[in-house]
C-alpha positions in Angstrom: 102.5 -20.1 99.4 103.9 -17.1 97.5 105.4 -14.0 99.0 105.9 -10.6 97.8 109.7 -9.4 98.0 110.6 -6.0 98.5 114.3 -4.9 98.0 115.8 -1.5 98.2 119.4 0.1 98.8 120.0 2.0 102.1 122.6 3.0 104.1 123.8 2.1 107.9 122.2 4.9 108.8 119.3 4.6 107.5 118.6 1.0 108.2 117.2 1.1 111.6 114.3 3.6 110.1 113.8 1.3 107.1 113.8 -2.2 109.1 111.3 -0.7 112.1 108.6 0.5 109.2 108.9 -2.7 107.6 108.2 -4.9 110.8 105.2 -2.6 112.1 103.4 -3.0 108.8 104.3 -7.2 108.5 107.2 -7.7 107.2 107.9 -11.6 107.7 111.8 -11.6 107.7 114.4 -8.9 106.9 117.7 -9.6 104.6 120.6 -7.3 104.6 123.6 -7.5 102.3 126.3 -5.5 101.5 125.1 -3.4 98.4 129.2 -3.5 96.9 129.5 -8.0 97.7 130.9 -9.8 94.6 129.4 -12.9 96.4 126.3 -11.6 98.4 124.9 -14.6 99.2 128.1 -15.1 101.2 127.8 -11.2 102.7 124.6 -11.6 104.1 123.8 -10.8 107.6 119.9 -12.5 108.5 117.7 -11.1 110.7 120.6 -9.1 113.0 119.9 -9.1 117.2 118.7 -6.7 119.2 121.1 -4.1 119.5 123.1 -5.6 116.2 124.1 -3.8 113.1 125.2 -4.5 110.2 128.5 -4.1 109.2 128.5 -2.4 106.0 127.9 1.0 105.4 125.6 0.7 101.7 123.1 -2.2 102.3 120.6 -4.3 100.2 117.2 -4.7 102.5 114.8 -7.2 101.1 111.7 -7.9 102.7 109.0 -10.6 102.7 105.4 -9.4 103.0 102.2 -12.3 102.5 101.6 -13.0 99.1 98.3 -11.3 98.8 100.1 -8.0 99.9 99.3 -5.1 97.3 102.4 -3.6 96.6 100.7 -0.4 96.0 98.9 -0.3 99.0 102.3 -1.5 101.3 104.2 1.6 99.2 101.4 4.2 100.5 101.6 2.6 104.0 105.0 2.9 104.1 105.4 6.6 103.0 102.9 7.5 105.7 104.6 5.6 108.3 107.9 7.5 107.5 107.4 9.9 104.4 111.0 11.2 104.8 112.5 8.2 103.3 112.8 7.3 99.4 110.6 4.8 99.6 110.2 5.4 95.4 113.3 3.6 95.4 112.0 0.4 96.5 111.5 -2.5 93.8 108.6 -5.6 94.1 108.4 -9.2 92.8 106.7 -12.3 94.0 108.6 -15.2 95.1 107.1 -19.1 95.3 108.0 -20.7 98.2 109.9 -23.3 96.5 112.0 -20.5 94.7 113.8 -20.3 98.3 113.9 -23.8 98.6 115.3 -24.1 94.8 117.9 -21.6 95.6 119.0 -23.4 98.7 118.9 -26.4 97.3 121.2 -25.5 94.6 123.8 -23.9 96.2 124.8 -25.8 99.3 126.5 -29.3 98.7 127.5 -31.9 101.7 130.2 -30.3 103.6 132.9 -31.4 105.6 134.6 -29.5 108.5 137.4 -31.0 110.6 137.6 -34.5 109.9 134.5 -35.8 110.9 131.8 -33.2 110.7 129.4 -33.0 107.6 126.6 -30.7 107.2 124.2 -32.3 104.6 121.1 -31.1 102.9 118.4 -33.1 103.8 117.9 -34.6 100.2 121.5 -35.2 99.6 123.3 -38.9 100.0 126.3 -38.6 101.9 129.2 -38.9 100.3 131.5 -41.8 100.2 134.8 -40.0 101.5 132.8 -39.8 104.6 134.3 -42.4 106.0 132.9 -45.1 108.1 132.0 -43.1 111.5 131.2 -39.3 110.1 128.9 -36.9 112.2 126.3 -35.7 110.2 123.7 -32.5 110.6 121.1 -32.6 107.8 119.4 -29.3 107.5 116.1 -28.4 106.2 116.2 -25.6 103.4 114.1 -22.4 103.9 114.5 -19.1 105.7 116.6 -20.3 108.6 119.9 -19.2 109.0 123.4 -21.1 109.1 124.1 -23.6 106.9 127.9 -23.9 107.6 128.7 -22.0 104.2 130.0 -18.6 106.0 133.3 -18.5 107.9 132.1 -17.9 111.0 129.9 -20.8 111.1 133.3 -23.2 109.0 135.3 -21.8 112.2 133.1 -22.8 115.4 132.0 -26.3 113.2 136.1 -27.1 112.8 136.8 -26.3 116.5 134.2 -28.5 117.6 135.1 -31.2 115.6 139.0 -30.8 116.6 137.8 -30.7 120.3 135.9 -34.2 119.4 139.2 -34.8 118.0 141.1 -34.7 121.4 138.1 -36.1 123.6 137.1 -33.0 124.8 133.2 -33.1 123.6 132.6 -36.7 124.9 129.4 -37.0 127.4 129.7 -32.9 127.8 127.0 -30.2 127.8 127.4 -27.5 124.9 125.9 -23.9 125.3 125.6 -22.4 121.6 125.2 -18.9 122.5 123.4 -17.2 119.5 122.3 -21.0 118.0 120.9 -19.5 114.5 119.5 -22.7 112.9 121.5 -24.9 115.8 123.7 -26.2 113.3 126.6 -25.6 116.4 124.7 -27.1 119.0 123.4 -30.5 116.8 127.0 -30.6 115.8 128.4 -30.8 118.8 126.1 -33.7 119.5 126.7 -36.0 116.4 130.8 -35.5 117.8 129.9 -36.6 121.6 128.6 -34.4 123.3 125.4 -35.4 125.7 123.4 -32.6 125.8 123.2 -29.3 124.0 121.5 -25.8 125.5 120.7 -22.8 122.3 120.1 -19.7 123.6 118.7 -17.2 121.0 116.7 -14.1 120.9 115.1 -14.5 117.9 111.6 -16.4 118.0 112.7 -17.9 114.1 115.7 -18.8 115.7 114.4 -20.7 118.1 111.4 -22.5 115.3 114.5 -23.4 112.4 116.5 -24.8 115.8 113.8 -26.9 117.0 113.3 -28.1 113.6 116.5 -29.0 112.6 116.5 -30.9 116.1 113.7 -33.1 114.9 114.9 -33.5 111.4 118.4 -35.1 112.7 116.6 -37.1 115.7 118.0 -34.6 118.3 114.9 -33.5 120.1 115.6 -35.4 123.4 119.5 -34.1 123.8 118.8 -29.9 123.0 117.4 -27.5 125.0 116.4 -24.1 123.2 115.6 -20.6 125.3 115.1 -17.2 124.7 117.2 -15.5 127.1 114.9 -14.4 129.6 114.1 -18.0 129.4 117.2 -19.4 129.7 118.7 -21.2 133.1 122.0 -20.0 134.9 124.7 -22.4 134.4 127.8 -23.6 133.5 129.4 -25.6 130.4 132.8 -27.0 129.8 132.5 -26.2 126.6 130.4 -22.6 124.6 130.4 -21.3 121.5 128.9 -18.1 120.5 128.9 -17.4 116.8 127.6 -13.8 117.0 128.8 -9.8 116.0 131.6 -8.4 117.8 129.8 -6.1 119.3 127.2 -8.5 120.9 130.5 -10.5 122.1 131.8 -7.8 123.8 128.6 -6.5 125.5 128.1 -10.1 126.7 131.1 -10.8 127.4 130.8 -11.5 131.3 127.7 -13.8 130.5 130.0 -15.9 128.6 132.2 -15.7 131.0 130.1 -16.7 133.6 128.6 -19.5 131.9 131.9 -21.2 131.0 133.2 -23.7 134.1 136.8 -23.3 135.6 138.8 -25.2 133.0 135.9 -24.9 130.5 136.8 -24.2 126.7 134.9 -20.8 125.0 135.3 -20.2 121.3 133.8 -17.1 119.9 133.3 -16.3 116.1 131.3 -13.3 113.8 134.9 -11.4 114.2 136.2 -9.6 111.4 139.8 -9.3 111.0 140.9 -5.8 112.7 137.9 -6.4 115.7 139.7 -9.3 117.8 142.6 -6.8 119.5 139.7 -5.4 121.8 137.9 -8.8 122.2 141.1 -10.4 123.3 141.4 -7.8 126.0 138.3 -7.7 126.9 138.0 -11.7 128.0 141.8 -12.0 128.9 140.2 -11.0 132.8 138.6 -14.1 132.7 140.3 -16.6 130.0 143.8 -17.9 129.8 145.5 -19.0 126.1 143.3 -17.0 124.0 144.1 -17.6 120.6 143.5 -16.3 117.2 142.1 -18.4 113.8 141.3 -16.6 110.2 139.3 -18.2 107.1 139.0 -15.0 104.7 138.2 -11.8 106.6 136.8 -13.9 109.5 138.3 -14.4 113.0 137.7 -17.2 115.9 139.1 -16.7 119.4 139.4 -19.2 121.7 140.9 -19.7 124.9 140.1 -21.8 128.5 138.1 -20.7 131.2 140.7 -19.4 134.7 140.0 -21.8 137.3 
């Protein structure tokens, strides 16, 4: 199946205007990238939450419309639905499906985090430095995000694994607040855990989780909710691998859903944003700490009891 792409600059402003016309006339997913990235394919922010922004102030938007979409036609829609933006400035191509899956494909390589963890295309062999008892997650390409490639994601995947390290995952239950693709949640699994709960609020989020799931043979040990769907409860151990923002409006759900003695980690936390998240969960978490990788920050810290 082919798609037609439409990319075109904007600002932080702007983007909300931009992304709401695209998604009432069809728009299939929504990319946005910093516009100034050296490396945007490690910039890019997929399919931000409800309430999220992006963090940059000039953005790339692309956009995937069905295939058979005119671009002509989409451009005069578009102008009507909101004629005060430069919609002129938008640019079209068509994109094969296995262009994306090429272009995943080709950049993302077995990885290890920790000393154990490996996140594996689904076509790769493992590697032989894996060792005799690795846990692997093998991911399907497409247009599913978190492959383990952007900080955040390296940050929550080596904390699991250390925690797997010191027995802390064995026979647990994980909450991976914001799962993404679930890479989080079917990591924690392959390292010991017993059951996993994602909780996201987008409906792709959900699909690539529940995918990935059956890919790896993990269908029986992960639960996936949107959160109206979700069940009250507490973990001993959650990780939430979302905008610091998000963190700090949610930050007495987390709170809540961690167990006395339970272990949070919290990543999507640019360097200069974790001074007000520390505050803001030191009513409820004792030894929060601070870990970097680039311009990325992971707290973590244990639940009072």
């Amino acid at each position: 199946m082919a798609y037609l792409e439409l990319t075109l600059p904007c600002t932080l402003q702007t983007q909300p205007r931009y992304e709401r016309a695209l998604e009432e006339l069809g728009a299939l997913a929504v990319t946005l990238q910093d516009a100034d990235a050296e490396t945007p394919d490690e910039q890019a922010i997929f399919e931000p939450g409800v309430g999220e922004t992006p963090l940059w102030e000039q953005l790339d938007l692309t956009a995937l419309f069905d295939g058979e979409t005119d671009a002509l036609v989409l451009l005069a829609a578009l102008e009507a639905f909101d004629p005060e933006l430069p919609w002129h400035l938008a640019s079209f191509k068509s994109v094969e499906d296995t262009d994306w899956e090429r272009a995943w494909l080709d950049q993302f390589k077995p990885m290890q985090f920790g000393q154990r963890t490996w996140i594996v295309p689904w076509n790769h062999e493992l590697p032989e430095e894996a060792g005799a008892n690795p846990a692997v997650v093998r991911l399907d390409p497409g247009l599913a995000f978190g492959s383990g490639t952007h900080p955040t994601t390296a940050l929550c995947l080596t904390w699991l694994d250390q925690l797997a390290s010191n027995g802390q995952l064995k026979d647990a239950t994980v909450l991976d607040f914001g799962c993404g693709s679930g890479i989080l949640a079917l990591a924690a699994i392959r390292l010991g855990a017993h059951h996993a709960v994602g909780i996201d609020n987008d409906p792709q989020a959900i699909i690539a989780t529940r995918d990935n799931a059956e890919r790896n043979g993990l269908t029986d040990t992960i639960d996936v909710y949107l959160p109206e769907d979700a069940p009250t409860g507490q973990y001993p151990v959650v990780v939430a691998n979302i905008l610091a923002s998000a963190l700090d409006a949610l930050a007495e759900v987390l709170a809540n859903a961690t167990a006395p003695g339970g272990r949070l980690a919290m990543s999507g936390i640019l360097k200069g944003q974790e001074g007000d998240l520390l505050q803001r969960f030191s009513p409820w978490f004792d030894g929060l700490d601070v870990s970097t990788q680039e311009d990325w920050v992971r707290i973590e810290g244990v639940r009072r009891v």
